[in-house]
C-alpha positions as CSV (number, residue, x, y, z in Angstrom):
1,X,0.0,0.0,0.0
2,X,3.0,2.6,0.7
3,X,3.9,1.7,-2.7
4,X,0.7,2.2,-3.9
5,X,0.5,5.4,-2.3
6,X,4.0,6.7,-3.2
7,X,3.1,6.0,-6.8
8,X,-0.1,8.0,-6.9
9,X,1.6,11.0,-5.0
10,X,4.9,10.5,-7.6
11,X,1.8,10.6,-10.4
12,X,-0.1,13.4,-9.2
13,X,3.4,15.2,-9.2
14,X,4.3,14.1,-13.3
15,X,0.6,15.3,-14.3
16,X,0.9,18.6,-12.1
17,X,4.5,19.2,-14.2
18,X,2.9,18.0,-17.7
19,X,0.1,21.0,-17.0
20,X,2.5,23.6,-16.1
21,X,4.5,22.6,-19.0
22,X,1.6,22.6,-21.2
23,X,1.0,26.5,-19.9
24,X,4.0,27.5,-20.7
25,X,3.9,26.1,-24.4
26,X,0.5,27.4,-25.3
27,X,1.6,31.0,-23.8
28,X,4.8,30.9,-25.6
29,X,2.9,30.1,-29.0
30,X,1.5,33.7,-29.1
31,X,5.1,35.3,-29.0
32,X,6.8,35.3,-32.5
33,X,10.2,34.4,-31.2
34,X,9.0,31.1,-28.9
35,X,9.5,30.4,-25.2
36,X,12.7,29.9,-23.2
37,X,13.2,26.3,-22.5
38,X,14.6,27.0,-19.2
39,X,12.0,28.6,-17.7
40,X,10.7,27.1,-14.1
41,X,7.6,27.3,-12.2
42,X,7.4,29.4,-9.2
43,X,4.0,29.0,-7.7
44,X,0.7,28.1,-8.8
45,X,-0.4,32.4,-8.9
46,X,1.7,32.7,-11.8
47,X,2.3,29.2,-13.8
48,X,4.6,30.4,-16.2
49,X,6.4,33.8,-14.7
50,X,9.0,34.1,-17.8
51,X,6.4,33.3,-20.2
52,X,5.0,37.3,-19.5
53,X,8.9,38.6,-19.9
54,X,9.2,36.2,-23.2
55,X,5.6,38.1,-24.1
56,X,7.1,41.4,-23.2
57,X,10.5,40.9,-25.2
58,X,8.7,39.6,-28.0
59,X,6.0,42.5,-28.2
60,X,9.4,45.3,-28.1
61,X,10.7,43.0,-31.0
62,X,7.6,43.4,-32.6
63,X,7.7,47.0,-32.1
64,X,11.5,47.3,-33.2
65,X,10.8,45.2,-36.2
66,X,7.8,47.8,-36.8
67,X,10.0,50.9,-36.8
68,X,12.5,49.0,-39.3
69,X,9.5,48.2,-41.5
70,X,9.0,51.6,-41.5
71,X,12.3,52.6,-41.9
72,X,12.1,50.3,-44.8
73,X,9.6,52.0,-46.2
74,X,10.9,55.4,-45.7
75,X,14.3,54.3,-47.6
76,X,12.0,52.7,-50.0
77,X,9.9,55.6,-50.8
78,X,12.9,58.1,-50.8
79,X,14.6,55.5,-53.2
80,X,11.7,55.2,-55.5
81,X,11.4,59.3,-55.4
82,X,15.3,59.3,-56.4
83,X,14.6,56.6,-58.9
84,X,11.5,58.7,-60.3
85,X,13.6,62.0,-60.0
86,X,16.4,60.5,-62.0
87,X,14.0,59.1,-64.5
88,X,12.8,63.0,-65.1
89,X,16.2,64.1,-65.2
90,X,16.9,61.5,-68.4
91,X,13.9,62.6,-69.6
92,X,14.1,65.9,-69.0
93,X,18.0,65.6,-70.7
94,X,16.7,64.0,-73.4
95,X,14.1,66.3,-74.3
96,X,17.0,69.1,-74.2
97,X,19.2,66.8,-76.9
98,X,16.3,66.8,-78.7
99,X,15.6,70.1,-79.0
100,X,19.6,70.7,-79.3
101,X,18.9,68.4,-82.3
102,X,16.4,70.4,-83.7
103,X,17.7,73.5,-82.9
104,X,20.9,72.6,-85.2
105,X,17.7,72.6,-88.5
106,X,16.8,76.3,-87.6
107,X,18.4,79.3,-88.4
108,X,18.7,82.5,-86.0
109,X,17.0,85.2,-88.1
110,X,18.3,89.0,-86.9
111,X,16.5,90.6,-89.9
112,X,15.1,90.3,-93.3
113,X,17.4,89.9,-95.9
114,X,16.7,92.9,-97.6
115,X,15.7,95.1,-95.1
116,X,17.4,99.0,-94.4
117,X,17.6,100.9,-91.2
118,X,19.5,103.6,-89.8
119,X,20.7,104.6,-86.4
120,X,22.1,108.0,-85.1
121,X,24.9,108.7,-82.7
122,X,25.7,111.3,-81.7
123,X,27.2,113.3,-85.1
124,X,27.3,110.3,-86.8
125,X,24.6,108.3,-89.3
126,X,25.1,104.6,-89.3
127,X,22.8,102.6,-92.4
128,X,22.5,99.1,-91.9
129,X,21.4,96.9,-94.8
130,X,20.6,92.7,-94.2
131,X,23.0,90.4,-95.5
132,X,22.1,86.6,-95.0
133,X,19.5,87.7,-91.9
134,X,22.6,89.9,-90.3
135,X,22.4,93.4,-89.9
136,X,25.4,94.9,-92.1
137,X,26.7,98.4,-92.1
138,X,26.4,100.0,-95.5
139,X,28.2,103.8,-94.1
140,X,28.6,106.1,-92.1
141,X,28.1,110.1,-92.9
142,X,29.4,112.4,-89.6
143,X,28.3,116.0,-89.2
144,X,31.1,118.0,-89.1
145,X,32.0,119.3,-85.5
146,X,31.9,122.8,-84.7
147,X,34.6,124.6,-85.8
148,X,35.8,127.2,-83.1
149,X,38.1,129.7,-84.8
150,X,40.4,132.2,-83.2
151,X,39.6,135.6,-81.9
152,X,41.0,138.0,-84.4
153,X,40.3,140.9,-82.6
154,X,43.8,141.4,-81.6
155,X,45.7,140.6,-84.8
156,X,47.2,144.0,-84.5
157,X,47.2,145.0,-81.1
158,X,51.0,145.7,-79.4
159,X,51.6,148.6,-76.6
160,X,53.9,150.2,-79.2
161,X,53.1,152.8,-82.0
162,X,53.8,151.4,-85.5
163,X,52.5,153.5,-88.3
164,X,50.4,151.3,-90.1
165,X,48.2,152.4,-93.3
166,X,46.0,150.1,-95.7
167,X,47.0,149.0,-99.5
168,X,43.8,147.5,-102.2
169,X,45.0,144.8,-104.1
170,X,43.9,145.8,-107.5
171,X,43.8,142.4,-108.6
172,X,41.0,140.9,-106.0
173,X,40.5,144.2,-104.3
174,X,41.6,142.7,-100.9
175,X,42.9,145.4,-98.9
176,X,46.0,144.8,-96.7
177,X,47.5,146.8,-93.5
178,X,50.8,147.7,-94.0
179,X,53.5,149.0,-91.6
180,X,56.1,151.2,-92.1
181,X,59.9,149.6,-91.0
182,X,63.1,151.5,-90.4
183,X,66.4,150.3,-90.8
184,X,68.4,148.8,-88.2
185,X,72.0,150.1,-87.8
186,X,75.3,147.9,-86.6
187,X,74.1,149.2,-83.4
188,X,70.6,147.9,-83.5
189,X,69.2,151.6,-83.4
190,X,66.6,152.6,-85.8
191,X,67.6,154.3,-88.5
192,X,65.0,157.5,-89.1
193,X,65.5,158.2,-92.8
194,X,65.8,155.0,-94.2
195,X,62.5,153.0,-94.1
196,X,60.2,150.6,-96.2
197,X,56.4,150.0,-96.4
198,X,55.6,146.0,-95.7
199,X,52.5,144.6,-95.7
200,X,51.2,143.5,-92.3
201,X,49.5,140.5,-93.4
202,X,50.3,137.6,-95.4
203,X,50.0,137.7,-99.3
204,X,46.6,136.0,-100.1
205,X,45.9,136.4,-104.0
206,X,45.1,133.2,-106.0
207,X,42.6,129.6,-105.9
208,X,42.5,127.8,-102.6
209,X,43.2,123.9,-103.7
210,X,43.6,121.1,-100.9
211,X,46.8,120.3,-99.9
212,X,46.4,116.6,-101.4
213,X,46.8,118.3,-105.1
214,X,50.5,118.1,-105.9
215,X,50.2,118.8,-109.5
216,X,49.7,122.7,-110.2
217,X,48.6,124.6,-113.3
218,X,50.9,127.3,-114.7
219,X,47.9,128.9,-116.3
220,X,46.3,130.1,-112.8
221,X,47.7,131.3,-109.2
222,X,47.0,128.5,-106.9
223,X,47.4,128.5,-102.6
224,X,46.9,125.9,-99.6
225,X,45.1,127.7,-96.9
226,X,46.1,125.9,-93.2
227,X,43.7,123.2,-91.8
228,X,42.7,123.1,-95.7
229,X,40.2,125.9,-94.4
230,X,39.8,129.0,-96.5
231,X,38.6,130.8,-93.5
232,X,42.2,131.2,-92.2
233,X,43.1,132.6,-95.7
234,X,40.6,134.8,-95.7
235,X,41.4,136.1,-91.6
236,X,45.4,137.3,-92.1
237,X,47.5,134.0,-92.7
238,X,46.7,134.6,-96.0
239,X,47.9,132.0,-98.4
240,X,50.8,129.1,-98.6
241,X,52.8,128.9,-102.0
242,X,55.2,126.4,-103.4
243,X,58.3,128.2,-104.2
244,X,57.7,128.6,-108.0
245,X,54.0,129.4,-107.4
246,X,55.7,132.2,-105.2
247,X,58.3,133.4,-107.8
248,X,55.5,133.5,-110.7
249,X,57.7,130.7,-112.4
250,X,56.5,127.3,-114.1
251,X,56.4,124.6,-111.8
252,X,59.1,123.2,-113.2
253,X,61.4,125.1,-111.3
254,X,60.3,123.6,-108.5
255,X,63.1,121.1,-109.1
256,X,65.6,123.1,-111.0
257,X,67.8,125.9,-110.6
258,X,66.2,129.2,-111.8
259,X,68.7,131.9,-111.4
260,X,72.3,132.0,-110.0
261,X,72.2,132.5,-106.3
262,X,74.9,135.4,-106.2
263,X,73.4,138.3,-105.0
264,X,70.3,136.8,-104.0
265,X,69.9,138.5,-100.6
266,X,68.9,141.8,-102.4
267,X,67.4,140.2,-105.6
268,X,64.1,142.8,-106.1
269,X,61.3,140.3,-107.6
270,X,57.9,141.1,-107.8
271,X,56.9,137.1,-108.3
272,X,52.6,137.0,-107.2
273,X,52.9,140.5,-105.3
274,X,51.0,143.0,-106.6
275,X,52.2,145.6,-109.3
276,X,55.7,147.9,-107.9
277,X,55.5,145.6,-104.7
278,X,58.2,142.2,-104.3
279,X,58.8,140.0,-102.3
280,X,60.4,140.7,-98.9
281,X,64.4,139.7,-100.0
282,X,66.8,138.4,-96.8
283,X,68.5,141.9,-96.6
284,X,65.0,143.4,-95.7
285,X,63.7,140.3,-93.7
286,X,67.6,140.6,-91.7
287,X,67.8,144.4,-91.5
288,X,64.1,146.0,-91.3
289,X,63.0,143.4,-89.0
290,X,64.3,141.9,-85.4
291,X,65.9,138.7,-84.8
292,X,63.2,138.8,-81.6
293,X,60.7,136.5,-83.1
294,X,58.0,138.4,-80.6
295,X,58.8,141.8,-81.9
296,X,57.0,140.6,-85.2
297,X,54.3,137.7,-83.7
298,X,50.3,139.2,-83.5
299,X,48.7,138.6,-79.9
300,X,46.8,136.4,-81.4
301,X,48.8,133.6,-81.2
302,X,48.6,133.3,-77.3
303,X,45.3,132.3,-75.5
304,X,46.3,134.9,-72.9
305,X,47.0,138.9,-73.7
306,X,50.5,138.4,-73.7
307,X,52.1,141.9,-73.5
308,X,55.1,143.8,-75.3
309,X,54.9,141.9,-78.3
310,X,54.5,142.8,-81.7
311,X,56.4,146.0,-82.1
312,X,56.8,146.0,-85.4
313,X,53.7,145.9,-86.1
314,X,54.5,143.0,-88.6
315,X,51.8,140.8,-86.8
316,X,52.8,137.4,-88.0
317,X,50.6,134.2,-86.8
318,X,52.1,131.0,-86.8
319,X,50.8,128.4,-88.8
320,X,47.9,126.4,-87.2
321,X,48.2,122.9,-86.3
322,X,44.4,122.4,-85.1
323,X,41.5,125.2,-85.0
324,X,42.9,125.6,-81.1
325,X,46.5,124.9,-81.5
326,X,49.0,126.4,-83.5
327,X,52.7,124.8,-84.3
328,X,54.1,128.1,-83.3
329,X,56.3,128.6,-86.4
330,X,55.8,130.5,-89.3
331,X,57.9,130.5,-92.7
332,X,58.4,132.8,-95.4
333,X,59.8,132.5,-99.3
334,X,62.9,134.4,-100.2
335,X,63.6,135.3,-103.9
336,X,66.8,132.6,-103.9
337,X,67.7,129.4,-103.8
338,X,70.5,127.6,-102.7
339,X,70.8,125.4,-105.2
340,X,68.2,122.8,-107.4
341,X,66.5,121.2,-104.8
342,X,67.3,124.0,-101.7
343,X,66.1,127.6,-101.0
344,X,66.9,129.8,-98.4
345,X,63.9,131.3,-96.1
346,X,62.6,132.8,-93.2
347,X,62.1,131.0,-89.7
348,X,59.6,133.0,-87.2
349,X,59.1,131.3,-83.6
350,X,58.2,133.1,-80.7
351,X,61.6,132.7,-79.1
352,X,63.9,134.0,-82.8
353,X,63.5,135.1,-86.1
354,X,65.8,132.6,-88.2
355,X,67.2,134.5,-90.9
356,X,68.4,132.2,-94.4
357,X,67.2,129.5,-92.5
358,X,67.4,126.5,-95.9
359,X,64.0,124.1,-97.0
360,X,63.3,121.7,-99.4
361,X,62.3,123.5,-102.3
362,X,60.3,120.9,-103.9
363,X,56.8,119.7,-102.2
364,X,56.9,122.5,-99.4
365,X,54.9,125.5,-99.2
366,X,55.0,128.8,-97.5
367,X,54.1,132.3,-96.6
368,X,54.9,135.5,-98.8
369,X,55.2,139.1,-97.5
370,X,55.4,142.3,-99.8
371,X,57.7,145.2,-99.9
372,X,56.4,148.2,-101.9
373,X,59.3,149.1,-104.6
374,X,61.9,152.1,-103.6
């Protein structure tokens, strides 16, 4: 019977563990991971006491594999949104080469071929014509700037007393000022009774023609004015002459010797002046004059009133370089030459008066002053 007995309590003991067991399995079926197979039994309140920490762990591995679904899914969707924005870049690249493509069939049209127009700037007219769909220019015409001339009102002016009077070209009828020089003795005094009428402005008899005409015609009297402007012919520089022009000679002697040069310093010849006058020879230009090249330059040729100049009353202006500028320099023909291809003239600055100063006699062109015959 005590065997009996221990084997029903040893039973009752396998069946109470086979439950528990049991417990623990079906509890652990719910969780995704299963149960820990060394759980134990710690009272009959709570069969299964890890099977709730196995529940717990397995519901925060639910939750953690949750938030990495969704993290999937995020990395998914950003992925498919970089997939979709690459497909519109390729698309978008392709529609560009296609319309790179097509762009290479069309041609860029600035204008009708054909077609005028004009535009304006400033003194300046541009016309445009269209060549091959371009806008060409055809010209361009410029209105000539202003011309600003110097003041002439003090052409004569000098705080000295020459005697001047006036002369009528019977020729043109141009009337000229003339002064009235003395000699100069060894001594540089003035010389009372010894004295010569010269004109106070340059010669200016004869057809302007541009300075780009070389060859002359023997048949007329032809000058250059400076600047190619007749204006400053017209306003006391009077005209420029080639040296046969000057002498009244063909032009041929622009290049060969016309007289012999002995005694050429006091040669009297008339050349283009007017009837009893010549031209001013070196003796007059060296002896009637001043080797002061202000003593014979016109106000004029200074912007400011520059004083004590001028006293002989000979008023030269320097030949002009622009219509604000002149070179300061002014030359005049003598009635000699040197030899073929030399002559000997006059050199006026503001500083000297260069007498039988030597030029080219071929292609340059001067100034001529009169003397009235005595």
């Amino acid at each position: 019977m005590k065997c009996v007995k221990g084997l029903g309590f040893l039973w009752v003991a396998v069946l109470a563990a086979f439950f528990a067991l049991s417990a623990c399995d079906d509890s652990s079926s719910a969780s995704s991971n299963g149960s820990d197979e060394n759980a134990a039994v710690d009272s009959s309140s709570s069969i299964c006491k890890d099977c709730e920490d196995e529940s717990s762990s397995s519901s925060k591995k639910i939750e953690s594999s949750d938030e990495k679904d969704v993290g999937t899914s995020s990395d998914a969707k950003s992925n498919s949104l970089s997939s979709s924005s690459k497909k519109n870049d390729a698309s978008s690249s392709s529609k560009r080469d296609d319309s790179l493509s097509s762009s290479s069939s069309y041609i860029y049209h600035e204008c009708e071929n054909g077609a005028t127009t004009t535009t304006i700037d400033r003194l300046c007219t541009v016309f445009f014509s269209c060549v091959d769909w371009m806008w060409t220019i055809d010209s361009t015409v410029c209105a000539e700037k202003p011309k600003e001339y110097p003041v002439m009102d003090s052409l004569f002016a000098t705080e000295y007393e020459p005697v001047y009077s006036e002369f009528e070209d019977p020729r043109d009828h141009q009337v000229y000022k003339t002064t009235i020089l003395h000699l100069r003795g060894s001594d540089g005094r003035l010389v009372d009774d010894v004295l010569i009428e010269v004109f106070a402005q340059n010669l200016n008899y004869g057809e302007m023609i541009d300075t780009s005409i070389k060859i002359h015609d023997d048949a007329k009297v032809e000058k250059y004015c400076d600047l190619n402007d007749e204006w400053f012919c017209n306003n006391g520089w009077g005209g420029r002459y080639t040296w046969s022009e000057a002498m009244a000679l063909p032009a041929k002697y622009d290049s060969v010797l016309w007289k012999d040069t002995v005694g050429g310093d006091t040669r009297i010849h008339q050349g283009i002046c007017p009837n009893k006058w010549h031209i001013m020879n070196a003796y007059e230009w060296k002896n009637f004059t001043s080797s002061a090249g202000e003593d014979l330059a016109s106000k004029v040729n200074w912007k400011l009133n520059k004083r004590y100049v001028n006293s002989t009353g000979m008023s030269v202006l320097f030949q002009m370089k622009t219509y604000k500028e002149n070179w300061g320099l002014a030359t005049f023909h003598y009635p000699v030459e040197r030899d073929p291809s030399w002559i000997f003239v006059e050199d006026l600055s503001e500083n000297y008066a260069k007498h039988s100063s030597t030029a080219v006699k071929n292609g340059n062109y001067f100034y001529v002053r009169c003397v009235r015959d005595y």
